[in-house]
C-alpha positions in Angstrom: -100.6 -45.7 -43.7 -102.5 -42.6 -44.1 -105.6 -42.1 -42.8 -106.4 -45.0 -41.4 -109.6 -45.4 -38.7 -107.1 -45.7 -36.5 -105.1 -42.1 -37.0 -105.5 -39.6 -34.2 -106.6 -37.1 -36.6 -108.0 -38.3 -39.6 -107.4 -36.1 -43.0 -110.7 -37.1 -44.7 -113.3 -34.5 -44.5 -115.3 -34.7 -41.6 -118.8 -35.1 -43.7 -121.1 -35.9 -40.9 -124.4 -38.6 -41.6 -126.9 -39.5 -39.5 -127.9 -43.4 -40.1 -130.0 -46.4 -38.2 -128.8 -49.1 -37.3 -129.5 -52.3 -34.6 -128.0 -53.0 -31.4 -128.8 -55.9 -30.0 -132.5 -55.6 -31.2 -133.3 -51.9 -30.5 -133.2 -49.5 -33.4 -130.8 -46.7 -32.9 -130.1 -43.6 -34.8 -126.4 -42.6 -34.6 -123.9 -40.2 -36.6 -120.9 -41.5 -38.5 -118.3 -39.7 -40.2 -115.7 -40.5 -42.7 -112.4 -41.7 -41.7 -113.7 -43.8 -38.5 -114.2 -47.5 -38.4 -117.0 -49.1 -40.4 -118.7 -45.6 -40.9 -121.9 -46.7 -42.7 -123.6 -49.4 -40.8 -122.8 -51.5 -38.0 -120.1 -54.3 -39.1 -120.1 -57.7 -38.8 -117.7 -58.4 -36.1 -119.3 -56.1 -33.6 -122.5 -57.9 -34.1 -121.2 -61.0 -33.8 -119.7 -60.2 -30.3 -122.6 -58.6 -29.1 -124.6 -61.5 -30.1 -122.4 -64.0 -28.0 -121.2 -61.9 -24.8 -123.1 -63.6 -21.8 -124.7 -60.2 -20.7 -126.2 -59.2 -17.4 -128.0 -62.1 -16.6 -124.8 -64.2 -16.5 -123.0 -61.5 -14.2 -126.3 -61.4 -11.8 -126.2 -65.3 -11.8 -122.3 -65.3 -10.8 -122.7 -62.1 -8.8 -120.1 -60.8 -10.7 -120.7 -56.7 -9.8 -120.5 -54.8 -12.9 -118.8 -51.2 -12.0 -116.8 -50.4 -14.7 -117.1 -51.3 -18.5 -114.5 -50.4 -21.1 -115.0 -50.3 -24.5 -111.4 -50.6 -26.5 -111.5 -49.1 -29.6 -114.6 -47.4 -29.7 -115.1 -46.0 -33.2 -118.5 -44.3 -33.2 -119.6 -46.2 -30.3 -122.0 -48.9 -30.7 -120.4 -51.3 -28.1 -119.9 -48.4 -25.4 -124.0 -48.2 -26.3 -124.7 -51.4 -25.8 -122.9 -51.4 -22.6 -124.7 -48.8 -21.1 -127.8 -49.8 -22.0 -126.9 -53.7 -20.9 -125.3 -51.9 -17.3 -126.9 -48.6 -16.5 -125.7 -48.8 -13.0 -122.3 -49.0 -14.8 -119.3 -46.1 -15.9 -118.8 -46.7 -19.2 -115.2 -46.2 -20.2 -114.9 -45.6 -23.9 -111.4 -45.9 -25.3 -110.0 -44.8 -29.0 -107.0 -43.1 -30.7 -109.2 -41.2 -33.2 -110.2 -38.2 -31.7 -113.4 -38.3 -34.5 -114.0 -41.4 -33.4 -114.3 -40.0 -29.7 -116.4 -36.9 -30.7 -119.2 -39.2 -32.2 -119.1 -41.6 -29.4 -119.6 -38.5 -26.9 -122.3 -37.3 -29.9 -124.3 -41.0 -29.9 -124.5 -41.2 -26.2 -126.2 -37.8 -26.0 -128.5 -38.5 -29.1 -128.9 -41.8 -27.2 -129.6 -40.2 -24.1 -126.9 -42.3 -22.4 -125.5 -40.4 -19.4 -122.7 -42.8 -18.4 -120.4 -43.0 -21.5 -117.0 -41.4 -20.7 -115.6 -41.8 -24.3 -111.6 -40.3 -24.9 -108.3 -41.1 -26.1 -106.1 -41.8 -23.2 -104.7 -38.6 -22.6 -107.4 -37.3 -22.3 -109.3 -39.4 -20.4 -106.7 -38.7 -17.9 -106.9 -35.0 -18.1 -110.4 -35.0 -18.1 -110.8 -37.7 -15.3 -107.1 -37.9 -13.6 -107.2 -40.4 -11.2 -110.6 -42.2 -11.7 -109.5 -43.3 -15.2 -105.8 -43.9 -14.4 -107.0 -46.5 -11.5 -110.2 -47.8 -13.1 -109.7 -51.4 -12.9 -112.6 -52.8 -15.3 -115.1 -55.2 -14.3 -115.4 -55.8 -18.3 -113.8 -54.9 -21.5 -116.1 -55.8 -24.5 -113.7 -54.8 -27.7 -113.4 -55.1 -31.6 -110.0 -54.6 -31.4 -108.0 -52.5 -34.3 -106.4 -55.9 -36.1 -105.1 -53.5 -38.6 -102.3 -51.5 -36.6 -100.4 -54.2 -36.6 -99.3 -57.1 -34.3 -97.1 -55.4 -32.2 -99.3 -52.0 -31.6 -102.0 -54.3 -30.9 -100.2 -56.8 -28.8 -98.8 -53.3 -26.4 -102.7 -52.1 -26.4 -103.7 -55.4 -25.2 -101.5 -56.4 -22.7 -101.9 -52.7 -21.5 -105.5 -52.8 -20.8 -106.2 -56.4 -20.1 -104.3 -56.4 -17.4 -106.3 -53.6 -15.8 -108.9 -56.0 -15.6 -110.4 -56.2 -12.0 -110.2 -59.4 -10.0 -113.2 -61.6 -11.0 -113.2 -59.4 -14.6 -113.9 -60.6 -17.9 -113.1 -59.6 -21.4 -114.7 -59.9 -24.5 -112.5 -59.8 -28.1 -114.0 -60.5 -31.3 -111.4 -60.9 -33.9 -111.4 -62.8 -37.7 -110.6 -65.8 -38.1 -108.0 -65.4 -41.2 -106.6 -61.7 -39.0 -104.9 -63.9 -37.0 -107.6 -64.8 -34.2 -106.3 -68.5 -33.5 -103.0 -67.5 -33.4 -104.2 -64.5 -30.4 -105.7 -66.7 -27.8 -102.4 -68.8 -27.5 -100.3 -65.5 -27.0 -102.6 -64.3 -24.6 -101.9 -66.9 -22.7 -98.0 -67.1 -22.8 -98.2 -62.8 -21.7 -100.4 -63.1 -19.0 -99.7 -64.3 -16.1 -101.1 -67.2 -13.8 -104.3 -65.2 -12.9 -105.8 -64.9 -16.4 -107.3 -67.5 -18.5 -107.7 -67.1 -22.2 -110.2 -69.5 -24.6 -112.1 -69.1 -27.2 -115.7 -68.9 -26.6 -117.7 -68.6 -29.5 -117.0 -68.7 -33.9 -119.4 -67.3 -35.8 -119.4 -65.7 -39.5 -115.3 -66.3 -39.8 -114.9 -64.2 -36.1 -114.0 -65.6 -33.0 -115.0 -64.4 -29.2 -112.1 -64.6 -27.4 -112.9 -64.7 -23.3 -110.2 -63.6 -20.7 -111.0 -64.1 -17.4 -108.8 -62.6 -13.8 -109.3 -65.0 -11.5 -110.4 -63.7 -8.1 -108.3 -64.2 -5.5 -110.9 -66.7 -3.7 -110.4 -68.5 -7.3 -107.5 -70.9 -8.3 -105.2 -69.1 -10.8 -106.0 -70.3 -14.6 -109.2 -71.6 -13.7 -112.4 -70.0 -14.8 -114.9 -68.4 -12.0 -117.3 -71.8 -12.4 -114.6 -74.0 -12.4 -113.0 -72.7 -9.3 -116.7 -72.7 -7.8 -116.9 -76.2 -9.2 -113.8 -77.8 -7.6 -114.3 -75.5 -4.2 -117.8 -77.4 -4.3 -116.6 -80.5 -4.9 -119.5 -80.9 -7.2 -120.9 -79.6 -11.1 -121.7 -75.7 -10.9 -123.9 -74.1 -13.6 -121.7 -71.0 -15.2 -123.8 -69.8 -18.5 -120.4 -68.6 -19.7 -118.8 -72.0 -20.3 -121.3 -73.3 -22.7 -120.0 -72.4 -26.1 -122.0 -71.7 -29.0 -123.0 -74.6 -31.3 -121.1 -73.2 -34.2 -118.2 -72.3 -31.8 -117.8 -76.4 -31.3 -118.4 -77.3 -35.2 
């Protein structure tokens, strides 16, 4: 296809807008551009997940140590924003093939004033960042990945990435439901291996949050931090992140 958000170098003119838009309940003034994902408000599937992702309160509570955040896919950057601005003590890896997309990611975390974005395609996050990007394990990946390259690009991206999750790291997908998002979770389960669990965590609006989890290695393999915790204990442990939404259960 031609042109799509997710070309390298999109053939569109590069007609730059300046627009507002909310992130998680704090207006923010970003640039857009043709030929990037959603490039005139904030879609639905991004809020959605940043709605439902438990946040910093459920890390703290876990002491789950945030270090390293990656945002796959980027676009323009609203989730690599909300990350930052959710961690600050956090590097915020942002991750697209668009190279547009990447210039207004690095352009919204300036105008932002957001220091900690390190937004590139993968070559050159590694020429820019060598080693610290090519060994970045990530504490968590919060991503509206791009359904429309296809099931086997995405399912290479994927299994590329979420593996590089660090032990005791969690991911955050948010995918429609009628793109294929039921259908995901149970091949995310049959790729990964033993230390990764995969459910769905939340449905709202026709998307689902899709959580994967890397057990720790103080965890049993499968199981979810709280449930380890839980059978470790012997006895019922409060994890915020195992309480799906309401509309998630209808």
């Amino acid at each position: 296809m031609a042109d799509q958000y997710f070309s390298a170098q999109p053939s569109s003119e590069d007609s730059r807008q300046v627009i507002e838009v909310d992130i998680q309940g704090i207006p923010t003034t970003v640039e857009t551009s043709h030929g990037v994902f959603s490039s005139h408000r904030l879609d639905l599937g991004t809020r959605v997940l940043l709605k439902e992702v438990p946040g910093r309160a459920a890390d703290e509570a876990e002491g789950h140590r945030v270090k390293n955040c990656l945002d796959l896919g980027c676009g323009w950057g609203p989730i690599s924003l909300a990350l930052a601005r959710e961690y600050p003590q956090a590097t915020v890896w942002a991750l697209d093939v668009n190279e547009r997309a990447v210039e207004l990611t690095k352009a919204n975390a300036r105008r932002n004033h957001v220091a900690s974005v390190q937004a590139g395609t993968a070559e050159s996050l590694a020429a820019d960042y060598g080693q610290a990007w090519e060994e970045a394990r990530f504490d968590l990946i919060w991503s509206n990945p791009p359904i429309r390259v296809g099931k086997e690009e995405l399912h290479a991206l994927l299994s590329t990435y979420l593996t590089r999750l660090a032990e005791g790291g969690y991911a955050y997908l948010v995918v429609q439901k009628n793109l294929g998002a039921d259908s995901l979770v149970p091949w995310l389960a049959q790729h990964l291996d033993d230390h990764f669990s995969v459910r769905k965590k939340a449905s709202a609006k026709g998307y689902r949050v899709i959580e994967v989890h890397r057990s720790s290695e103080t965890n049993t393999p499968g199981m979810t931090a709280g449930e380890s915790a839980n059978k470790a204990a012997g006895g019922p442990v409060a994890d915020e992140r195992s309480e799906e939404s309401a509309e998630a259960q209808a």
